[in-house]
C-alpha positions as CSV (number, residue, x, y, z in Angstrom):
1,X,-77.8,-9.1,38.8
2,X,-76.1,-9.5,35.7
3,X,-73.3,-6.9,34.9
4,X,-74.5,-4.3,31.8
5,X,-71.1,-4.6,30.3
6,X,-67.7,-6.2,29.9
7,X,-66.6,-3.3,32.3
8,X,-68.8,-3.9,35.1
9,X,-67.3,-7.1,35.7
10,X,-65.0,-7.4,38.4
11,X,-61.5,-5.8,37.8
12,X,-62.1,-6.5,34.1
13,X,-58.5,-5.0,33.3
14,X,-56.6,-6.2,36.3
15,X,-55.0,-3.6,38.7
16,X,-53.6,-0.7,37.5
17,X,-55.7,-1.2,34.0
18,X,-58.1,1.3,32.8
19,X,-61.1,0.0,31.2
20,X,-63.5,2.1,28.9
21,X,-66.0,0.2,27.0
22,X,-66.4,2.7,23.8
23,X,-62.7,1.4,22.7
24,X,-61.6,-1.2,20.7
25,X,-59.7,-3.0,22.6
26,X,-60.9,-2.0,26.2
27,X,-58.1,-2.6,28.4
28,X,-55.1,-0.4,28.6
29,X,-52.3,0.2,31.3
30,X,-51.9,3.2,32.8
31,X,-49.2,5.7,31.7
32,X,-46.0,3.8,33.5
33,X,-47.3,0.3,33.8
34,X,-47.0,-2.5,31.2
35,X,-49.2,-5.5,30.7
36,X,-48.1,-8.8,33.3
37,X,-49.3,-11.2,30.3
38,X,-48.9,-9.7,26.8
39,X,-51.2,-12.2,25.1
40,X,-54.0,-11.5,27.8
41,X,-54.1,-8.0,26.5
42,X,-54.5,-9.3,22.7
43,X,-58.2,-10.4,24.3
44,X,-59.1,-7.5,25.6
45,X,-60.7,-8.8,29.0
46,X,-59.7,-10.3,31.9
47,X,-56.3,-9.6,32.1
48,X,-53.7,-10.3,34.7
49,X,-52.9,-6.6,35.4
50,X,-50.4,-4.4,35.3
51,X,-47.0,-4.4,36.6
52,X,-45.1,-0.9,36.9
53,X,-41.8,0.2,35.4
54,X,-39.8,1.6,37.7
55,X,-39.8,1.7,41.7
56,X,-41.7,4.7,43.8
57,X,-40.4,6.3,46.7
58,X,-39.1,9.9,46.2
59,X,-39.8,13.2,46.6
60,X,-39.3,13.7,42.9
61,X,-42.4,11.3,41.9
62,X,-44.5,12.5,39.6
63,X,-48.5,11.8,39.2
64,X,-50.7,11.4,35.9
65,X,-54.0,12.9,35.6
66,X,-57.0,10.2,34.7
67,X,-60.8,11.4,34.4
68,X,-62.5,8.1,35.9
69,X,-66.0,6.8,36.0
70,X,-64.8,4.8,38.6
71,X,-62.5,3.1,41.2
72,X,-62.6,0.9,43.8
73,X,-62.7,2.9,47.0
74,X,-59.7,3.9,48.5
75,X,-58.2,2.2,52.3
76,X,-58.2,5.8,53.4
77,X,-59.0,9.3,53.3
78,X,-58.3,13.1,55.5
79,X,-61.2,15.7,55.5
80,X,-58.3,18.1,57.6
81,X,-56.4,19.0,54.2
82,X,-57.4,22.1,52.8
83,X,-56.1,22.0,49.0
84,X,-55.0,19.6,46.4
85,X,-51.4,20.4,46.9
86,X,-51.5,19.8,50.2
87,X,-53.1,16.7,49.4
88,X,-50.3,15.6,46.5
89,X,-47.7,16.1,49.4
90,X,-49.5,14.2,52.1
91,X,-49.1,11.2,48.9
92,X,-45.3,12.0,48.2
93,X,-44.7,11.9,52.2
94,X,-44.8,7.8,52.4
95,X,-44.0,5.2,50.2
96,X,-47.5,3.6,50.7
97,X,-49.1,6.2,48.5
98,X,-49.9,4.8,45.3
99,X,-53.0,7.5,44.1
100,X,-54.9,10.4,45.8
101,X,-58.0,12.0,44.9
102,X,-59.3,15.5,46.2
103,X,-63.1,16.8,46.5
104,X,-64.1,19.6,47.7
105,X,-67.9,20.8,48.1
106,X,-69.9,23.9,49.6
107,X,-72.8,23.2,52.1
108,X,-75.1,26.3,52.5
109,X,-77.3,27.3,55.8
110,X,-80.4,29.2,55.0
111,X,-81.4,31.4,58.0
112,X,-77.8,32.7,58.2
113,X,-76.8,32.5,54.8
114,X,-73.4,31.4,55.8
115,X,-71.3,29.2,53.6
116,X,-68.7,25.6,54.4
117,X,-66.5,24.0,52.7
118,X,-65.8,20.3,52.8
119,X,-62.8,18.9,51.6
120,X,-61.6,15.3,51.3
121,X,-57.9,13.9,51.0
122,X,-58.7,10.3,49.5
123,X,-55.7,8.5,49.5
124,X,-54.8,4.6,48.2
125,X,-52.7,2.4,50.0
126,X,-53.4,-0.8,47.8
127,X,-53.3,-1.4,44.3
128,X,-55.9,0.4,41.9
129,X,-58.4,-1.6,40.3
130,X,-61.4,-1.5,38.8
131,X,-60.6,1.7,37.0
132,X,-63.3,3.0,34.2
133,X,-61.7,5.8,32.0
134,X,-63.8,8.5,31.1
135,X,-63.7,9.2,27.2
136,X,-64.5,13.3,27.2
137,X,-64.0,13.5,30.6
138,X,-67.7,14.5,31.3
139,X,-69.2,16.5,34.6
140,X,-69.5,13.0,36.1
141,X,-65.5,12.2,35.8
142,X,-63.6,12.3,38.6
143,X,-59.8,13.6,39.1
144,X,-57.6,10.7,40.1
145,X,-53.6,11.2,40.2
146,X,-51.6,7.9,39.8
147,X,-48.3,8.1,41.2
148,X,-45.3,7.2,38.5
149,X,-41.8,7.5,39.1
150,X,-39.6,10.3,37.5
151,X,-38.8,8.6,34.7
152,X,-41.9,7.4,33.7
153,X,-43.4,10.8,33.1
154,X,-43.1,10.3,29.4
155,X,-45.6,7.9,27.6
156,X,-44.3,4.7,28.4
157,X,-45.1,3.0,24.8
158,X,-47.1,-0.6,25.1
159,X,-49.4,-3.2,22.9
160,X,-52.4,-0.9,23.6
161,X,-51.2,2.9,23.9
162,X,-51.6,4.5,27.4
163,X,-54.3,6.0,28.9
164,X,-52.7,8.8,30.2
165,X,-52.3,12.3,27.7
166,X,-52.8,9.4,25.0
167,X,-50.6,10.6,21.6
168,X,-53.0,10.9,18.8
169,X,-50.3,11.9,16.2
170,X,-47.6,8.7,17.1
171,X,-49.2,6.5,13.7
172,X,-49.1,9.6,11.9
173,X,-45.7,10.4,12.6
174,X,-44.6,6.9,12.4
175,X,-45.9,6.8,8.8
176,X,-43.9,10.0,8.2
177,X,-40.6,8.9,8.9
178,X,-41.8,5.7,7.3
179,X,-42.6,7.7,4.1
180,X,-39.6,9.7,4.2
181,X,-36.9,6.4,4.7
182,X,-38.7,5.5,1.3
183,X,-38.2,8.2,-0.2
184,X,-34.1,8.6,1.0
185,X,-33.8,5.1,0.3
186,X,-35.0,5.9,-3.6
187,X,-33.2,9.0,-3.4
188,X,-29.8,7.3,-2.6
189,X,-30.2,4.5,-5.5
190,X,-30.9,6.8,-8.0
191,X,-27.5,8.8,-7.3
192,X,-25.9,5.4,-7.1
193,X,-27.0,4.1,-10.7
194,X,-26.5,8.1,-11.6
195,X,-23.1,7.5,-10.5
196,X,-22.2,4.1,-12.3
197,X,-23.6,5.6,-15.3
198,X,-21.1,8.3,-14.6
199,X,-18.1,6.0,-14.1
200,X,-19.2,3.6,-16.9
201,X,-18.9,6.2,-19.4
202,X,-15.8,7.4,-18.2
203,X,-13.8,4.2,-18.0
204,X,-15.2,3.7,-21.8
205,X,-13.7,7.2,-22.6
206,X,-10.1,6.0,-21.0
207,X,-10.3,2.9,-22.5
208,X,-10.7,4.8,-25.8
209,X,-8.4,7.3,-24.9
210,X,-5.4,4.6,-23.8
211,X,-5.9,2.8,-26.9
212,X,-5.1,6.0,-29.2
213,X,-2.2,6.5,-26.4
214,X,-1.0,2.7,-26.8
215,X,-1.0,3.7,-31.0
216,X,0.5,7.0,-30.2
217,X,3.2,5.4,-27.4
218,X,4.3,2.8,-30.0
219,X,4.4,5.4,-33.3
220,X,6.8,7.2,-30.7
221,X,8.7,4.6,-29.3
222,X,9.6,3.2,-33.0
223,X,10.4,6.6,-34.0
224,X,12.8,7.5,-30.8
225,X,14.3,3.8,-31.6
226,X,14.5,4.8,-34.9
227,X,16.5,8.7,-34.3
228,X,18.7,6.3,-31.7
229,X,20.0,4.1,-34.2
230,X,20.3,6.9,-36.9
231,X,21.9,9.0,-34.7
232,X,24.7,6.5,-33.4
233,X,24.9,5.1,-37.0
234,X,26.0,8.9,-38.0
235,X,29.7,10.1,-38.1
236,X,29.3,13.0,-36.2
237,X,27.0,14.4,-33.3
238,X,26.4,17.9,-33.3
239,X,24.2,20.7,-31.5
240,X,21.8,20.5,-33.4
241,X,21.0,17.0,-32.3
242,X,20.8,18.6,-28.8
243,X,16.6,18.1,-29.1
244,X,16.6,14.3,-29.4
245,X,18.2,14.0,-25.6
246,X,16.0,13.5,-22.6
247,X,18.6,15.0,-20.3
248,X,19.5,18.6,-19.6
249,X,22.3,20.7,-21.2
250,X,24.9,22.1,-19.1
251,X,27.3,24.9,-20.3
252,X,31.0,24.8,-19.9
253,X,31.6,27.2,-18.1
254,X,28.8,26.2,-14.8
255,X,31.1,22.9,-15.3
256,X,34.4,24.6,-15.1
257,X,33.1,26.7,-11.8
258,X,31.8,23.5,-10.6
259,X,35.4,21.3,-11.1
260,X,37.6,24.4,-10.2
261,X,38.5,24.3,-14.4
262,X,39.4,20.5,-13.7
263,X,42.0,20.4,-10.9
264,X,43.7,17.3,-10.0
265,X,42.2,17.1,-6.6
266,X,38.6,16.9,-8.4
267,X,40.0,14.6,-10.5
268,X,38.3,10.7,-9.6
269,X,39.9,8.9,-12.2
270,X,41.3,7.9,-15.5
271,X,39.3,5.9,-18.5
272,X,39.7,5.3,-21.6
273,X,38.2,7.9,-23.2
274,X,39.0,10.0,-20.5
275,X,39.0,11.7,-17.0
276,X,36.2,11.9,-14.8
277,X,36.2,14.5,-12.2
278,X,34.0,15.5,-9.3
279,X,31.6,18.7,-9.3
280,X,30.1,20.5,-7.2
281,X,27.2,22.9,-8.1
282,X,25.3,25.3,-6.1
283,X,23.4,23.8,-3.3
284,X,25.9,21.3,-3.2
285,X,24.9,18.8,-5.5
286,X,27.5,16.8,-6.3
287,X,28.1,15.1,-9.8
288,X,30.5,13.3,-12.0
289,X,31.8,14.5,-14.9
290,X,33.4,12.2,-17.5
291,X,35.4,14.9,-19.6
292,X,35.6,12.7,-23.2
293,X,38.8,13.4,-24.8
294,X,39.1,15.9,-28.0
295,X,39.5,13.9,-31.3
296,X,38.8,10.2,-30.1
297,X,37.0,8.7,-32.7
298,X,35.8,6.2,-29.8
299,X,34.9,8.5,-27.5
300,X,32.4,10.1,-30.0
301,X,31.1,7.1,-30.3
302,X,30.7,6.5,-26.2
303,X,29.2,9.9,-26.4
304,X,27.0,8.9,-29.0
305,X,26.1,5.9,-27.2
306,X,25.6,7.0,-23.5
307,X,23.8,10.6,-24.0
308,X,21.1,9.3,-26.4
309,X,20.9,5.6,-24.9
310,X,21.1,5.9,-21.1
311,X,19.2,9.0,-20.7
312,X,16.2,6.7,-21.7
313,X,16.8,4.5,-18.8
314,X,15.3,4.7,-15.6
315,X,16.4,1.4,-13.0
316,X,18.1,1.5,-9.3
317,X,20.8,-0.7,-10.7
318,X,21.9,1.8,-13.4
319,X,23.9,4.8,-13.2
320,X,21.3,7.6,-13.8
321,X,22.9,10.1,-16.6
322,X,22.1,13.6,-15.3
323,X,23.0,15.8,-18.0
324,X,25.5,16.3,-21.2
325,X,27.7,19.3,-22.3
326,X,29.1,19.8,-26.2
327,X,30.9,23.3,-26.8
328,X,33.2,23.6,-29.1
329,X,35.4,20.1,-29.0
330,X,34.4,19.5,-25.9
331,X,32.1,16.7,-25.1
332,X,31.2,16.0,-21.7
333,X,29.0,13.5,-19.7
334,X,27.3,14.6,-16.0
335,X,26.4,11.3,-13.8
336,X,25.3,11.1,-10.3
337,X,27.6,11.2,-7.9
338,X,28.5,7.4,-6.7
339,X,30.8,7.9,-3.1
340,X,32.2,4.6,-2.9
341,X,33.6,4.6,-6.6
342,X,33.5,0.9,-8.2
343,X,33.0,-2.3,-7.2
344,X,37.4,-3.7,-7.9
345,X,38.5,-1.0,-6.0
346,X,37.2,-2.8,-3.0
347,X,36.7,-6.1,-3.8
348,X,40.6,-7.1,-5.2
349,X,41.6,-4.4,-1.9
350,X,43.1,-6.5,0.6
351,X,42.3,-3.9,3.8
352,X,38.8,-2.5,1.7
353,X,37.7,-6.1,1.0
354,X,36.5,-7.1,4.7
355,X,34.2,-4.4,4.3
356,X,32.0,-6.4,1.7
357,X,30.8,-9.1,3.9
358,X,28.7,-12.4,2.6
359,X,25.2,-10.1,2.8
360,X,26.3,-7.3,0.9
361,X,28.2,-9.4,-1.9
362,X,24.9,-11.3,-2.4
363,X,22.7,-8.1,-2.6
364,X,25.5,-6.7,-5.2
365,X,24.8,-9.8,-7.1
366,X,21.3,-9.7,-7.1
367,X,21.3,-5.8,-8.1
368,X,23.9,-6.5,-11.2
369,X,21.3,-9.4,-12.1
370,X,18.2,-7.3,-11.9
371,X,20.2,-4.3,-13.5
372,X,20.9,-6.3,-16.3
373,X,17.5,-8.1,-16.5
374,X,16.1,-4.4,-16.8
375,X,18.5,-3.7,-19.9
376,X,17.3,-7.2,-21.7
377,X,13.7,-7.8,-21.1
378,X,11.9,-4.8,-19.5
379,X,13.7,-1.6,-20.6
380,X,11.8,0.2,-23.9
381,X,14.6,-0.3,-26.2
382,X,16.1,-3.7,-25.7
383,X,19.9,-3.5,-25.1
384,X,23.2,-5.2,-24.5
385,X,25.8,-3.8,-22.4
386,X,28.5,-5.6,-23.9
387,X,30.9,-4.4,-21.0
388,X,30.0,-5.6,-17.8
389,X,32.6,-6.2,-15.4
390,X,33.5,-5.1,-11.6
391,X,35.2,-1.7,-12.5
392,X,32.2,-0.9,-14.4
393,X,29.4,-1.8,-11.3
394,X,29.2,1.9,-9.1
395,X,28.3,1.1,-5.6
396,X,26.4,4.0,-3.9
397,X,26.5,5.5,-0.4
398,X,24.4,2.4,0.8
399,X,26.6,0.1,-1.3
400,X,23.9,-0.4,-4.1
401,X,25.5,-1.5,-7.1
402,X,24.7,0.3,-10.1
403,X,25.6,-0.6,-13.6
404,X,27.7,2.3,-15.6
405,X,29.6,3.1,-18.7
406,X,27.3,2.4,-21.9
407,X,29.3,3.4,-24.3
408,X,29.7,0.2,-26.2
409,X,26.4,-0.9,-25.7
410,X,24.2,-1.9,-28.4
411,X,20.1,-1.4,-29.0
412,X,18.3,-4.7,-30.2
413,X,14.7,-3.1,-32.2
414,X,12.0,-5.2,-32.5
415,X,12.3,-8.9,-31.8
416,X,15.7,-9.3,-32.7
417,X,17.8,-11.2,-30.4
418,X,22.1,-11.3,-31.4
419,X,23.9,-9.6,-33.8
420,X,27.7,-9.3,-35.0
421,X,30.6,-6.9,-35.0
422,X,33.7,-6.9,-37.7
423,X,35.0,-4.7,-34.6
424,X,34.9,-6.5,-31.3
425,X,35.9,-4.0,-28.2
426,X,35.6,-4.6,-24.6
427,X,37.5,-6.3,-21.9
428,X,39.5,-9.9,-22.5
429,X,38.5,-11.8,-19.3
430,X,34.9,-10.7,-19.3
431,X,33.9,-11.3,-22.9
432,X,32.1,-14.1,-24.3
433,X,34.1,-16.4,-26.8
434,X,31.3,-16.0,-29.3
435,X,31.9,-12.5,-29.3
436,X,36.0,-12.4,-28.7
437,X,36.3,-14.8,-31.5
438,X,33.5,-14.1,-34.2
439,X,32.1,-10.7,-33.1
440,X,29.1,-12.3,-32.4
441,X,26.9,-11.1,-29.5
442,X,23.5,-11.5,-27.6
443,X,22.0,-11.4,-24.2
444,X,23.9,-14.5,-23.4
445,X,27.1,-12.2,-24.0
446,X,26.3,-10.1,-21.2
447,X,24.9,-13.1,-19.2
448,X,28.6,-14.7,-19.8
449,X,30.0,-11.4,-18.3
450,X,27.9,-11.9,-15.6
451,X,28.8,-15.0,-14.5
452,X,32.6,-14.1,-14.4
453,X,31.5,-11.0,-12.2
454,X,29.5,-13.3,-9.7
455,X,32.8,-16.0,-9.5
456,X,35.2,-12.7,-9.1
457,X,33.1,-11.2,-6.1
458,X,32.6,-14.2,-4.2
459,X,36.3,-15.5,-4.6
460,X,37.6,-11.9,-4.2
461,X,40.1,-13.2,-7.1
462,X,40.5,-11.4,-10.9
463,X,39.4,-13.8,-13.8
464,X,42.5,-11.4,-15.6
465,X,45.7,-12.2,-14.0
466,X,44.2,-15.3,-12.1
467,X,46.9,-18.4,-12.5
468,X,46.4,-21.3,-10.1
469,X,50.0,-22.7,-11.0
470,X,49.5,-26.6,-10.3
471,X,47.1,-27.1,-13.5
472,X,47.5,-23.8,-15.4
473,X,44.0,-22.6,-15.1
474,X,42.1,-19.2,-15.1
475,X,39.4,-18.5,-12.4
476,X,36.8,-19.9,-14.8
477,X,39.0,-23.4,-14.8
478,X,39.4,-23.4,-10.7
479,X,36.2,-23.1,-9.9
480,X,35.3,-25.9,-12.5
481,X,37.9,-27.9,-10.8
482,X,36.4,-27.5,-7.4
483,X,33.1,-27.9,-8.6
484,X,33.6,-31.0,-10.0
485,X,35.7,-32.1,-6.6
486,X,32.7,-31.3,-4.8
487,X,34.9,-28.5,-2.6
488,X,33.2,-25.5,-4.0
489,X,33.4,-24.1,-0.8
490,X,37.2,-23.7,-0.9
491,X,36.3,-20.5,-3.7
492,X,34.9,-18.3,-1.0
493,X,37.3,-15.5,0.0
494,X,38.7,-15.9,3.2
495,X,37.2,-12.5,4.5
496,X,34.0,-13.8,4.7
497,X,34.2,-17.2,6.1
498,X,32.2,-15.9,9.1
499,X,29.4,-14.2,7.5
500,X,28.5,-16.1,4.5
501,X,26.0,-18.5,4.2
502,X,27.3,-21.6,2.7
503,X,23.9,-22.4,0.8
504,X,23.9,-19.3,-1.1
505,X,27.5,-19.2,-1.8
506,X,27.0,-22.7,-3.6
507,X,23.8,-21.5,-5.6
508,X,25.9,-18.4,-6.4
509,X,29.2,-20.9,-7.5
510,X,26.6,-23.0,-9.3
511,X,24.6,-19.7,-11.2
512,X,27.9,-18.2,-12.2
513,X,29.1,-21.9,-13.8
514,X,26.0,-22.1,-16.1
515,X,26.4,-18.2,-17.0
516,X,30.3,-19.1,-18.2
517,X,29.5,-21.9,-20.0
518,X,30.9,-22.6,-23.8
519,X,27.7,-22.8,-25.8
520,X,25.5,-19.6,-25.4
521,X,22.2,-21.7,-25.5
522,X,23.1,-23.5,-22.7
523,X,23.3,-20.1,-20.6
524,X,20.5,-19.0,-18.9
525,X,18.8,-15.4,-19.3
526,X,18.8,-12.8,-17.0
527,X,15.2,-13.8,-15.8
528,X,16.4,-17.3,-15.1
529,X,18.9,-15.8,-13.8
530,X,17.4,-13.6,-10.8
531,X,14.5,-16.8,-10.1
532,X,17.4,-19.2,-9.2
533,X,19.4,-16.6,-7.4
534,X,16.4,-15.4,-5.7
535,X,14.8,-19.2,-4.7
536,X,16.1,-21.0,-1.8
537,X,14.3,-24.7,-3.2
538,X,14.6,-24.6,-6.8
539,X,17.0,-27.2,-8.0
540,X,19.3,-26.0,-10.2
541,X,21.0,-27.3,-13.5
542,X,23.8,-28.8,-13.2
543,X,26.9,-26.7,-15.2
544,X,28.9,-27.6,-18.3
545,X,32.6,-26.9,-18.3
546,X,33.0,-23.3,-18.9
547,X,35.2,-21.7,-21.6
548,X,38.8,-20.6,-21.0
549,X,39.6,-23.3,-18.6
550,X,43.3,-23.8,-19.0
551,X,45.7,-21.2,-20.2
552,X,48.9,-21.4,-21.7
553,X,51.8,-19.3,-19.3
554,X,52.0,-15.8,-21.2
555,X,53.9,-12.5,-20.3
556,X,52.2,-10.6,-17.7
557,X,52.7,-8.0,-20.2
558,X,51.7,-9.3,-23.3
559,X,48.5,-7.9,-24.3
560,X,47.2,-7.7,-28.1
561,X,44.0,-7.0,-29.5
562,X,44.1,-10.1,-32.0
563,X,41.6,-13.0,-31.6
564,X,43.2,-15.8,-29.8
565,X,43.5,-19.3,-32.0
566,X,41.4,-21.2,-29.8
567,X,39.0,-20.6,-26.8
568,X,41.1,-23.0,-24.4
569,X,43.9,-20.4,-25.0
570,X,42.8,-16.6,-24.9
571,X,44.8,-15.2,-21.9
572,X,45.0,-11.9,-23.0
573,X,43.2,-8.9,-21.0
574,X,42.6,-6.2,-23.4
575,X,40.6,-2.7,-22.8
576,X,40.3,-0.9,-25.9
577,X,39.4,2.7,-25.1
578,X,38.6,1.9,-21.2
């Protein structure tokens, strides 16, 4: 006899697969099982079964409920159990157990009108198979219980759903998180484009903005350039130039409290144009105060110079200029506070000089170089110091050198570039011969100055005062001398023999040389300057000889403020108003 249907045949779905013929696909694993051969299921018939998910053997089993049509009979059954609890623990007792079944049925006698129950424990042993679902669970189903183990008592999710408590909302819910991942996904574009809409009109508006600033920034800057030059072209400084300063007014009399009315023992030095004296202001700040002296025609100019000019200057290699005082004839200049005073009081020190080994001479080098790179090339008003030498380089608790004493610098506007003086001021020994001789002065001035610095700190020997008896020749001329000789190593001071590093000590030798030489255009700038200081393969250009080289034998005393007849001669060391 032919079988009616596709679910008559012979365990059509394989063991442990429910067939019912009204669905689409037919086959299905029970609720904890999962298809054996995956692409068996696709067909719908005649799979290889199902394999379960996780072990049984626990009292903490569980069992799932199907409405059947039909089994294959079980290997056993007990007629003694009384109820279908009794029965589900008679399953859970052994591991064996894979399903039970309970009937129960009342048998009538006529004559006595008594009543019995019959009740059946069917139990399987082996492997279901066989199995036809019922769709609505008709009068005709029958109650089977599959055991499942305790975590399989959720819908175990396969290729065909399950059969057990089958989830009629999981497409619909699936399409509603579906739907609502669109929708965030829109929702978080939109606020981005939103957003870079924002920004994009912003960043127009500040690049609208900082145009009209850049306008504004250079109206300003030539007009602060412009009050500067007015104001130390004038004769006079008043109060009432008190609003062009950046820095705060102090009165005299918080100065007085703060320098016990200027006692000696406040009292840090002598320049000049005057004293300077320690203060000390509540808190404890501490602070130096240069105290100009009454009627100098020079000082006023320093003043002029120092409280307009430095207070626009902002650079760890400069003095920062803290405040100002003018009451009366009294003209005063507050400057942070510098422990270690200047750079010759330890460097031409015989017991203070072993402090300064080869590292920290190099780093007070490099600061001076990028101090006075600052002052050329990236400060707003262009300016040259005119006066650089070691008394005038501050060194700090940390032994930072910082540059000071501005008074005879000058501002450069626009792109101008040198200049000249009928009155030439500064310090014979440090000043170019451009500028001693003609009163003519640049960046190469200051990069002249520079160079004598660098030969002083790293021979610990004056340029001023210098004689090296044999061949009558400044500092400038000996360290030519030895250049040339090819011992430029013989310079070094002899306190730092042990520290220095003899490759840096010759790029320093060879950087001061070209800084000192006669024709300012063969000087480097300040930028060139810090690069070959600061590059340990660069090769360097090799030096001209230098000015000054060989001086006639003068008084140690004799000191004039006359230009000198040639350049080979000028042995004078002059500090007018220092």
């Amino acid at each position: 006899m032919e079988p009616r249907d596709n679910c008559s045949l012979f365990n059509a779905c394989g063991n442990f697969g429910s067939c019912n013929i009204e669905e689409t696909r037919m086959c299905k694993c029970l609720n904890g099982f999962e298809p054996k051969e995956l692409n068996n299921w696709n067909s719908g018939l005649y799979s290889e079964g199902c394999t379960r998910n996780s072990p049984i053997c626990d009292k903490g089993d569980h069992f799932i409920l199907l409405k059947i049509m039909g089994v294959e009979a079980p290997g056993g059954y007990r007629t003694d159990i009384e109820s279908a609890d009794k029965c589900k623990e008679e399953c859970l007792d052994g591991c064996e157990c894979l399903a039970y079944s309970f009937e129960g049925t009342e048998m009538s006698h006529t004559k006595a009108y008594s009543y019995e129950t019959t009740t059946t424990c069917w139990i399987w042993s082996e492997e279901l198979n066989n199995i036809q679902e019922s769709k609505d669970g008709g009068s005709e189903a029958r109650a089977l219980y599959v055991r499942v183990g305790s975590s399989d008592i959720v819908a175990h999710p396969n290729p065909e759903g399950s059969s057990y408590k089958k989830n009629q909302f999981g497409p619909i819910f699936l399409m509603i998180i579906a739907t609502l991942m669109i929708i965030a996904t829109l929702v978080v574009i939109a606020c981005c484009y939103i957003y870079y809409l924002i920004r994009r009109k912003l960043a127009e508006g500040q690049a609208v903005n900082m145009e009209r600033n850049r306008e504004n920034t250079a109206f300003r800057l030539y007009d602060s350039e412009r009050r500067v030059k007015d104001l130390m072209d004038s004769g006079q400084f008043t109060e009432e130039d008190k609003k062009g300063i950046d820095v705060p007014f102090f009165d005299l009399k918080s100065i007085l409290a703060a320098t016990d009315y200027f006692s000696e023992t406040k009292k840090l030095g002598q320049g000049g144009f005057g004293p300077v004296y320690k203060g000390t202001f509540p808190g404890g700040q501490e602070i130096a105060i240069k105290r100009l002296s009454s009627g100098s025609g020079q000082g006023l100019e320093e003043f002029k110079n120092e409280v307009v000019l430095i207070a626009k200057l902002q650079h760890r290699n400069l003095v920062r200029l803290l405040g100002y005082c003018i009451e009366g004839d009294e003209k005063m200049l507050l400057y942070e506070y510098m422990p270690n005073k200047s750079l010759d009081s330890f460097l031409f020190d015989r017991t203070l000089c072993v402090i300064l080994n080869w590292k920290i001479r190099f780093d007070i080098i490099l600061g001076i170089a990028r101090g006075l790179l600052y002052l050329h090339q990236d400060s707003r008003l262009r300016i040259i110091h005119r006066d650089l030498k070691t008394s005038n380089v501050l060194l700090d608790e940390e032994m930072n050198p910082k540059i000071s004493d501005f008074g005879l610098a000058r501002i450069f506007g626009g792109k101008q570039t040198e200049a000249t003086t009928t009155r030439v001021v500064g310090t014979y020994g440090y000043m170019s011969p451009e500028y001693a001789l003609d009163g003519f002065f640049s960046v190469k001035s200051d990069a002249f100055s520079f160079g004598v610095v660098v030969l002083e700190v790293i021979s610990g020997k004056k340029n001023t005062g210098f004689h090296q008896s044999e061949h009558a020749l400044s500092l400038l001329g000996y360290a030519w001398k030895l250049w040339k000789e090819g011992k430029a190593l013989d310079l070094m001071d002899q306190t730092i023999r042990e520290t220095c590093n003899a490759d840096e000590f010759l790029r320093c030798v060879n950087v001061g040389l070209l800084c000192v030489q006669e024709d300012p255009s063969d000087r480097p700038t300040m930028s060139n300057v810090v690069f070959m200081l600061g590059s340990e393969t660069t090769t360097l250009p090799t030096p001209k000889q230098p000015a000054y080289v060989v001086r006639r034998s003068l008084s140690s005393a004799t000191s004039s403020a006359t230009k000198p007849e040639s350049l080979n001669e000028l042995t004078s060391t002059i500090e007018e108003g220092r």
